[in-house]
C-alpha positions as CSV (number, residue, x, y, z in Angstrom):
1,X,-3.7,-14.3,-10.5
2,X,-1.0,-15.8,-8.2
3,X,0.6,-13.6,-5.7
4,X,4.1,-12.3,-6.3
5,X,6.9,-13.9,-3.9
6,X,8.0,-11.3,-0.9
7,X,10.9,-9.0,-1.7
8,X,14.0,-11.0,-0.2
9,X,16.5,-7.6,-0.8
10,X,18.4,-6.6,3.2
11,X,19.3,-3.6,4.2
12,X,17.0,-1.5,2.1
13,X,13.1,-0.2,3.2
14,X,9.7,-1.5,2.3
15,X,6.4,0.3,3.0
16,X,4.3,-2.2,4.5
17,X,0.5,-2.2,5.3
18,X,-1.9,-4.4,6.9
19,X,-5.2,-4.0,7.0
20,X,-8.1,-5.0,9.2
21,X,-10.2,-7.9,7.5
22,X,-13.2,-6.1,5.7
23,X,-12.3,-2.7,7.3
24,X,-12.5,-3.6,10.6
25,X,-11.4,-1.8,13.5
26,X,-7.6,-2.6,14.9
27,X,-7.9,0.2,17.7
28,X,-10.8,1.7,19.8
29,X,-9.2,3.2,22.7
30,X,-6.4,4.4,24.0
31,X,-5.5,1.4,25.3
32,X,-5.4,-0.7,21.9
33,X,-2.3,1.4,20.3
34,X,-0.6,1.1,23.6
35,X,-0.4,-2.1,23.4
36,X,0.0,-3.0,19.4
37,X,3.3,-0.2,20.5
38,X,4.5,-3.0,23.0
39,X,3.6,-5.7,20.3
40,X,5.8,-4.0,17.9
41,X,8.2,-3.4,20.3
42,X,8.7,-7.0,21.7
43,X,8.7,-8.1,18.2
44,X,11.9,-5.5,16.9
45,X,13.9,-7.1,20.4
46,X,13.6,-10.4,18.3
47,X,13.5,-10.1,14.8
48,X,16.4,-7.6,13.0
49,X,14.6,-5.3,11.2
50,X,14.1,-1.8,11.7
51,X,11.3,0.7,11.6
52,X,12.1,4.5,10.2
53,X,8.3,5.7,10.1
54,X,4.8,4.0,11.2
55,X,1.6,5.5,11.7
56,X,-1.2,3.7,13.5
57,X,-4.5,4.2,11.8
58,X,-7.7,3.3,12.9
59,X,-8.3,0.2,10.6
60,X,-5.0,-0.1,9.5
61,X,-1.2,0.1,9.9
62,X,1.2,1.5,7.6
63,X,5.4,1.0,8.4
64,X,8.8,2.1,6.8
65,X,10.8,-1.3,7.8
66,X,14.2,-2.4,6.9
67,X,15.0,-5.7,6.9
68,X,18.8,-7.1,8.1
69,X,18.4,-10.7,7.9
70,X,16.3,-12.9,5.5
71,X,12.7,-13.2,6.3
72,X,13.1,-10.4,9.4
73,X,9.6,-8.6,8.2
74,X,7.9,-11.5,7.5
75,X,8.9,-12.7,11.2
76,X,7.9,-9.4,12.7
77,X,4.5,-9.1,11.1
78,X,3.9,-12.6,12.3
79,X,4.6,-11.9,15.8
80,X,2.9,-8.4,16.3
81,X,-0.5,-9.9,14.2
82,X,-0.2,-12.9,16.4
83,X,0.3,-11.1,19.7
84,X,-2.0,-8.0,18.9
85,X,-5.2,-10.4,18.0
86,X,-4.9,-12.5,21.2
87,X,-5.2,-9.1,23.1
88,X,-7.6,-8.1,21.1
89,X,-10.0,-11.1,20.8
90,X,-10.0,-11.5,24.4
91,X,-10.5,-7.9,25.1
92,X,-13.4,-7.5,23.6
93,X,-14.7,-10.9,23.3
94,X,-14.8,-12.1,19.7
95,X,-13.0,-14.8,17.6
96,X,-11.8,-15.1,14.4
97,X,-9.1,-13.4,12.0
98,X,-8.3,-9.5,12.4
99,X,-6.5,-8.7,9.6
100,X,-7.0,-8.4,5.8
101,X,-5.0,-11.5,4.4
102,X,-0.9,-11.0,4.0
103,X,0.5,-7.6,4.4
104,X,1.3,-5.7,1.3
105,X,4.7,-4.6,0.8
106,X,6.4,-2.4,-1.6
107,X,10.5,-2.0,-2.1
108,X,11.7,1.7,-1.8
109,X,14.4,3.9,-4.1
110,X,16.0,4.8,-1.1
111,X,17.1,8.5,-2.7
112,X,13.9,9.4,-4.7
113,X,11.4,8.2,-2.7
114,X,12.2,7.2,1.4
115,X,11.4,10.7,2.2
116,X,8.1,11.1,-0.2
117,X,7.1,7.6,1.6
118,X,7.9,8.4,5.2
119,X,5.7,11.6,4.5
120,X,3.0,9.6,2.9
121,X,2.5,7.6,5.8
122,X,3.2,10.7,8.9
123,X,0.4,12.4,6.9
124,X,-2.5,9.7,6.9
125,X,-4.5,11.2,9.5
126,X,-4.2,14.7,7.9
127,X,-5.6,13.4,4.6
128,X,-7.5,11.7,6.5
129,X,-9.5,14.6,7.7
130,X,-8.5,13.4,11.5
131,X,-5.7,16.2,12.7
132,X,-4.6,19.6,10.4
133,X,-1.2,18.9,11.3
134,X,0.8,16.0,11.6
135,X,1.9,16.5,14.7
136,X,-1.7,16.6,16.0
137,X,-1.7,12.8,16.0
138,X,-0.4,10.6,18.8
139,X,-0.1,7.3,17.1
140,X,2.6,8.1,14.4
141,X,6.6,8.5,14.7
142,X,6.1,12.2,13.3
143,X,6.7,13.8,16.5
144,X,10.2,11.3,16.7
145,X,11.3,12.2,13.0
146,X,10.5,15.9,13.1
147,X,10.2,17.3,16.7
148,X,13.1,15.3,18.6
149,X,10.5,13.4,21.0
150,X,12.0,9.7,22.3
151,X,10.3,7.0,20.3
152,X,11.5,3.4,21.0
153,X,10.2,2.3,17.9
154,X,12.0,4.4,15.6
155,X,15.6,3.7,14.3
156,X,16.7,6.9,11.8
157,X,17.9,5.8,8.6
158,X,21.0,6.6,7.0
159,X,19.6,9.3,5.0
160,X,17.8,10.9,7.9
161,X,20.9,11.0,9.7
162,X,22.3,13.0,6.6
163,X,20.0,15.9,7.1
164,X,21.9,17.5,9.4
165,X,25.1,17.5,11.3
166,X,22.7,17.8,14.8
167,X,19.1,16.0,16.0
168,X,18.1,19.4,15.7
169,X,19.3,20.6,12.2
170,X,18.0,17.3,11.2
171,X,14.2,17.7,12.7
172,X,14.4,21.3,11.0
173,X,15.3,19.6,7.7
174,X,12.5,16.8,7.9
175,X,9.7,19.2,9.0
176,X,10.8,21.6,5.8
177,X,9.5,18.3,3.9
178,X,6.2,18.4,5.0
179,X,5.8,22.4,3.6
180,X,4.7,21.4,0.3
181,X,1.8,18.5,0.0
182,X,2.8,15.0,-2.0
183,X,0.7,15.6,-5.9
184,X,-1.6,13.4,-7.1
185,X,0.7,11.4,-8.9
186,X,3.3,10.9,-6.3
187,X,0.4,9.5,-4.0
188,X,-0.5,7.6,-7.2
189,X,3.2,6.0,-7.4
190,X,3.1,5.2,-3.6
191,X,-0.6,3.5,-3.5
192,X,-0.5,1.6,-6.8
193,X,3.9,0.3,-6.2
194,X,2.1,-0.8,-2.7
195,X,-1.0,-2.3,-3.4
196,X,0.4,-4.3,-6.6
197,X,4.0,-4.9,-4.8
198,X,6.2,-3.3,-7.4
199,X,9.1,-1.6,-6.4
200,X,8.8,1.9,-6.0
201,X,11.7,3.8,-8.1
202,X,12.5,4.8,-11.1
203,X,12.7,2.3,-14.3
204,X,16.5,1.7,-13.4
205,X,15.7,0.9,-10.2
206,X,12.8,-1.3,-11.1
207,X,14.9,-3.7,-13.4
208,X,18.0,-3.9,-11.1
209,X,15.3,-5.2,-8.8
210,X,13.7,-7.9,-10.7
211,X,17.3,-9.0,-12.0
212,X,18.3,-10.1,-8.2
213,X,14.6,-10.4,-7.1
214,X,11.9,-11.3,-9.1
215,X,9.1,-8.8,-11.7
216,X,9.1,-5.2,-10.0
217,X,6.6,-3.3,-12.4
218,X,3.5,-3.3,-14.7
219,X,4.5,-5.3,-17.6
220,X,4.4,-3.4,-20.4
221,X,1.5,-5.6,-23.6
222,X,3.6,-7.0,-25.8
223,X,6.8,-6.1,-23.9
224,X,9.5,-8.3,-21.8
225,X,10.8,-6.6,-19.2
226,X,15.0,-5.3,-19.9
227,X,17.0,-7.1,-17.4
228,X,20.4,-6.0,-16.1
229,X,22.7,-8.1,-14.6
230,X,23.6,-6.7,-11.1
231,X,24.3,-8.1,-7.5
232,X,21.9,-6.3,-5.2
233,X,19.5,-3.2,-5.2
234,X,21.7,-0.1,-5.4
235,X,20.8,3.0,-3.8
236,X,22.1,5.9,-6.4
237,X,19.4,8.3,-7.7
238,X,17.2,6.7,-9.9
C-alpha cells in the first residue's frame, strides 16, 4: 500500500510520533533526554514550527507541532533524528538507524480535539504505568501547560491562551482537563487518525481537508469520498 503524501496545511497542529526501530530504546539516562531537549531546541531556532505539547517516552516521542512555513516539520524531524543519533551512536557505541522509518503524523480539529490530544500525549507515562500523576514525569511539557514552570520548548497555542485571562487562570483551566480520563474511543480516534495519518476531526473537517490536501479518512466500500470546495483547513467546531 503506498504511503499517503505529508499533510502540507500551516498554521494548524499535527500529532507527530517517532518511534525507535523495533522498539528500541531512545533514552537510558538522564543524560539522553537532556540532550534530545537541546536537539529539539536547536532545531525550533531554525525551522518555524512550533511545539504546544511533547512527551519524551522511553522508546518513543510523541509532539503537538505547528507548522508556519512549508515543509517546517519535515525539516525539524530531520534535524533532531539526525543530531540525536550521532549523540547517541557514539555514546554508546553502536551503528546503524534509531528510529522506526518516517514519523507518523496526524492533522488536528483544532476545537474538538487539540485539548483531547495534548492530554493524550501529557498522560503517556500515566497509562503507561510509569508515574500516577502527570506531573510525576520530568520529560513532558505538563508541568509548562498546567503548573506555570519555564519550558523553552513550549510555545501556547491560540486556544490555550484562551483559557484564561492570566498564566494562572489558564494552568487552573488546563489541569481541570485532566479530572476526567480520555474513553476508549477517544484514545481509539487519536491512535488509529495517527497511525493511518487521517485527520483527526469530525467528517466536516475530514473532507475540507482532503479537498485542499489530499484523502483524510477510512474510505468508506463502495463509497467516494464528498468533497467540498474550500481554501484551507478551517478551525470552527466540527
Amino acid at each position: 500500500m503506498a504511503r499517503l503524501p505529508r499533510f502540507s496545511a500551516l498554521e494548524h497542529p499535527q500529532h507527530v510520533i517517532q518511534r525507535g526501530n523495533n522498539r528500541t530504546r531512545l533514552f537510558d539516562q538522564a543524560q539522553d533526554y537532556l540532550v534530545f531537549r537541546r536537539c529539539m531546541q536547536s532545531a525550533l531556532q531554525r525551522c518555524e514550527c512550533d511545539i504546544h505539547a511533547y512527551v519524551l517516552m522511553t522508546n518513543h516521542v510523541h509532539l503537538l507541532i505547528t507548522s508556519n512555513a512549508a515543509g517546517a516539520i519535515g525539516k525539524f524531524m530531520q534535524s533532531v533524528g539526525r543530531s540525536y543519533v550521532r549523540y547517541f551512536n557514539d555514546r554508546y557505541r553502536r551503528t546503524g538507524t534509531l528510529w522506526e522509518g518516517r514519523y507518523r503524523a496526524t492533522l488536528i480539529s483544532t476545537d474538538e480535539y487539540l485539548f483531547r490530544c495534548s492530554r493524550y500525549i501529557e498522560e503517556n507515562p500515566v497509562r503507561a504505568g510509569m508515574v500516577s500523576n502527570p506531573a510525576g514525569y520530568r520529560w513532558s511539557s505538563y508541568s509548562a501547560n498546567a503548573l506555570g514552570m519555564a519550558d523553552a520548548l513550549v510555545t501556547p497555542h491560540a486556544r490555550y491562551l484562551a483559557l484564561g485571562a492570566s498564566p494562572h487562570s489558564r494552568q487552573r483551566a488546563y489541569r481541570a482537563l485532566f479530572r476526567n480520563v480520555i474513553d476508549k474511543a477517544g484514545l481509539h480516534a487519536i491512535r488509529d487518525a495517527t497511525n493511518h495519518a487521517w485527520a483527526l476531526g469530525g467528517e466536516r473537517f475530514q473532507i475540507e481537508v482532503a479537498s485542499r490536501d489530499r484523502r483524510a479518512a477510512r474510505q468508506p466500500r463502495g463509497r467516494r469520498p464528498a468533497v467540498l470546495q474550500t481554501g484551507r483547513v478551517g478551525s470552527a467546531d466540527y
